[in-house]
N, C-alpha and C positions, 0 to 999 in steps of 0.2 A: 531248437538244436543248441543255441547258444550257453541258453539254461542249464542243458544236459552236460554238455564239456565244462562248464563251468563248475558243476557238482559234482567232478568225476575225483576230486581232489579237495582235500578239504583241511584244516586246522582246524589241532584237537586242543578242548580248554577245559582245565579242572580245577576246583578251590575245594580245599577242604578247611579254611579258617574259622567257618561260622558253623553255629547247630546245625546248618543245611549244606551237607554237600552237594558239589554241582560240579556235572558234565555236561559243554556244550560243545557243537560243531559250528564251524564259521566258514565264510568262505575269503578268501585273500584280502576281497576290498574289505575285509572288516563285520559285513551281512551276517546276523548268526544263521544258521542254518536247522538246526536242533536245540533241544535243551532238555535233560533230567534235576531233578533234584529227590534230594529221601535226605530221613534225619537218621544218620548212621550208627547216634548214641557211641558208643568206644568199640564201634567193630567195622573200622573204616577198611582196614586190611583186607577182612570177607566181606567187604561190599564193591569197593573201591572199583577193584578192576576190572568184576563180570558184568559192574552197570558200564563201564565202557564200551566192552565187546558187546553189549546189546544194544549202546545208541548206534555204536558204527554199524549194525549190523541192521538192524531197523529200519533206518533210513538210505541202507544200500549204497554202503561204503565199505571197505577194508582200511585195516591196518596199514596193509603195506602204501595205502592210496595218502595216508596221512605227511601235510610238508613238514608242519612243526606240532611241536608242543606246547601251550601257551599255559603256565602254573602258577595262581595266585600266591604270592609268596609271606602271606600275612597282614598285619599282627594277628595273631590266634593263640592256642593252646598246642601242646605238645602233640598230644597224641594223633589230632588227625594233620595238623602240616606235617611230622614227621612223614605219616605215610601219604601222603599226597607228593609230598615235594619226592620221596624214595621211587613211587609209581612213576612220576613224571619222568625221571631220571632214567631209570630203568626204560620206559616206551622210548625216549631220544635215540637212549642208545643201542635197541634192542634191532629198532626202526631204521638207526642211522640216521635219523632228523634233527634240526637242532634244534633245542630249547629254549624257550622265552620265559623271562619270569617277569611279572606281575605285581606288583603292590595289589594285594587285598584291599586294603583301605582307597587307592589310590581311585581302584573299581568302582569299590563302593559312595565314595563320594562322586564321584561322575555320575553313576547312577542316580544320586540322589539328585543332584543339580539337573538332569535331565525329566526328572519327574516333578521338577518343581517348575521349570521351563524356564523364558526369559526374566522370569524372577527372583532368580536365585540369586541370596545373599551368597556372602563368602561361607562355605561351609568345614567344620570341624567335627571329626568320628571317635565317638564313643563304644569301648566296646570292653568284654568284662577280663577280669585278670584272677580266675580263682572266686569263690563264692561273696568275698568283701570289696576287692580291692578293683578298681576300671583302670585303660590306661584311654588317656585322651591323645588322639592326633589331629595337630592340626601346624598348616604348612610345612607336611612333611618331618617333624617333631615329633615323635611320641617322649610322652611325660605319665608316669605312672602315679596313679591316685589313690593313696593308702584308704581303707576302711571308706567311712563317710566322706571325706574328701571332696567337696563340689567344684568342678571345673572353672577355671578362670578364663572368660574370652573377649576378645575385644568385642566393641561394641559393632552391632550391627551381624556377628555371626553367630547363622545358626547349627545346630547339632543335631546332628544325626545315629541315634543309638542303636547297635546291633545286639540282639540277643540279652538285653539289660530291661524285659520288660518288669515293673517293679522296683525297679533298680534306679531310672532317668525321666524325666517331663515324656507325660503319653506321646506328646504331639512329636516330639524325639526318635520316641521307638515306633510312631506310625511310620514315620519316613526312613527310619531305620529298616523295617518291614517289606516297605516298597525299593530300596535300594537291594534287600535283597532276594526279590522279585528278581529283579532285572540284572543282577551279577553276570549272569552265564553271557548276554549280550557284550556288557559293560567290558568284560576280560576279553572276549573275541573282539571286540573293536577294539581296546587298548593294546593288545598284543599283537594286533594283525600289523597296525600302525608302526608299533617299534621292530619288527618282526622285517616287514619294508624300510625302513627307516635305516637299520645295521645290523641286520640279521640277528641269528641266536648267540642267547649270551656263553660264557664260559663256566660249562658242566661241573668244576671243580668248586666255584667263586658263590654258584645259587646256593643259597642259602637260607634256611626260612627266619621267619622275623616272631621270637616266640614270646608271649606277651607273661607269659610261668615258666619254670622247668622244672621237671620234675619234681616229684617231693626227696628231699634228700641231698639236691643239687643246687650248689650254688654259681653264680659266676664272676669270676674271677681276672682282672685286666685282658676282657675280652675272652677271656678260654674256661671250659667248662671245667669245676672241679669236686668231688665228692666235699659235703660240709661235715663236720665233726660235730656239733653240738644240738643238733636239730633233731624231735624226736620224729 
């Protein structure tokens, strides 16, 4: 019976940073409860939201059952944080629940340190920026890595590559692989935590963390602006 009230409510958690979008469900202490993924390719918008209504619906929950929102908030590419981070927004507010946002990477290295277990060195996330360019985070730092560009780390930490198979050390994108295995958990433990911790963040302030923008777009002392010279 306990199990039962306890599933009667649940936190909803979405990343669309990586090639693998993910929805999961969780339950308050953090437990995921569900989990989808599918690779969306650039049709995150017609995918996005009816695999939502099908995990709540699957697993014998509603919407309206939903406390918060938990949304990976990058580093990624434009097109599916845009629409990840716009969906998320829109269920807070549609729901009236409030929002959590997520470091993507933040996930993703937890995830990785937990699949590596009480061995984990200190670890730093590699992930791609456009078809040449990676950007490296590490302590919270993104620094972006033109072209060939090989990453500088201190000694003793390892790397964990997402979506860069080709691209980083196999043994990089293996763990990169298995971190994002385990994201959908990763976000519903990290979000449940802050989520408890001071509730949901401020709707206006979430903002995604975009590793490109656009073609055509530059940025500009913080603020996005059309570039002139760019074909």
């Amino acid at each position: 019976m306990a199990e039962a009230n306890g599933r009667r409510h649940a936190l909803l958690a979405l990343d669309t940073a990586t090639n693998k979008a993910v929805v999961a469900l969780g339950a308050r202490d953090g437990t995921r409860l569900a989990e989808t993924w599918w690779l969306p390719g650039f049709c995150h918008g017609e995918t996005l939201l009816p695999t939502i209504r099908r995990v709540v619906s699957e697993n014998n929950f509603r919407l309206s059952r939903i406390v918060a929102v938990i949304v990976g908030t990058g580093p990624g590419a434009f097109t599916g944080l845009r629409v990840g981070l716009a969906t998320a927004k829109g269920l807070a507010v549609g729901l009236g629940r409030p929002i959590v946002g997520v470091s993507t990477a933040a996930a993703l290295l937890d995830a990785a340190a937990r699949e590596l277990g009480h061995a984990a060195p200190p670890l730093a996330l590699l992930v791609p920026a456009g078809p040449s360019d990676r950007v490296l985070v590490n302590e919270g730092t993104a620094t972006l890595l033109p072209g060939g560009t090989e990453p500088e780390l201190p000694p003793g930490t390892g790397l964990v590559a997402v979506d860069l198979d080709g691209r980083a050390p196999s043994d990089a994108v293996e763990l990169g692989g298995a971190a994002v295995a385990a994201l959908g958990s990763a976000l519903v433990r990290l979000g449940a935590a802050r989520f408890a911790e001071r509730g949901g963040d401020d709707l206006a302030a979430l903002v995604p963390d975009y590793v490109t923008l656009p073609r055509g777009v530059a940025r500009v002392e913080g603020e996005i602006a059309w570039s002139h010279g760019r074909p």
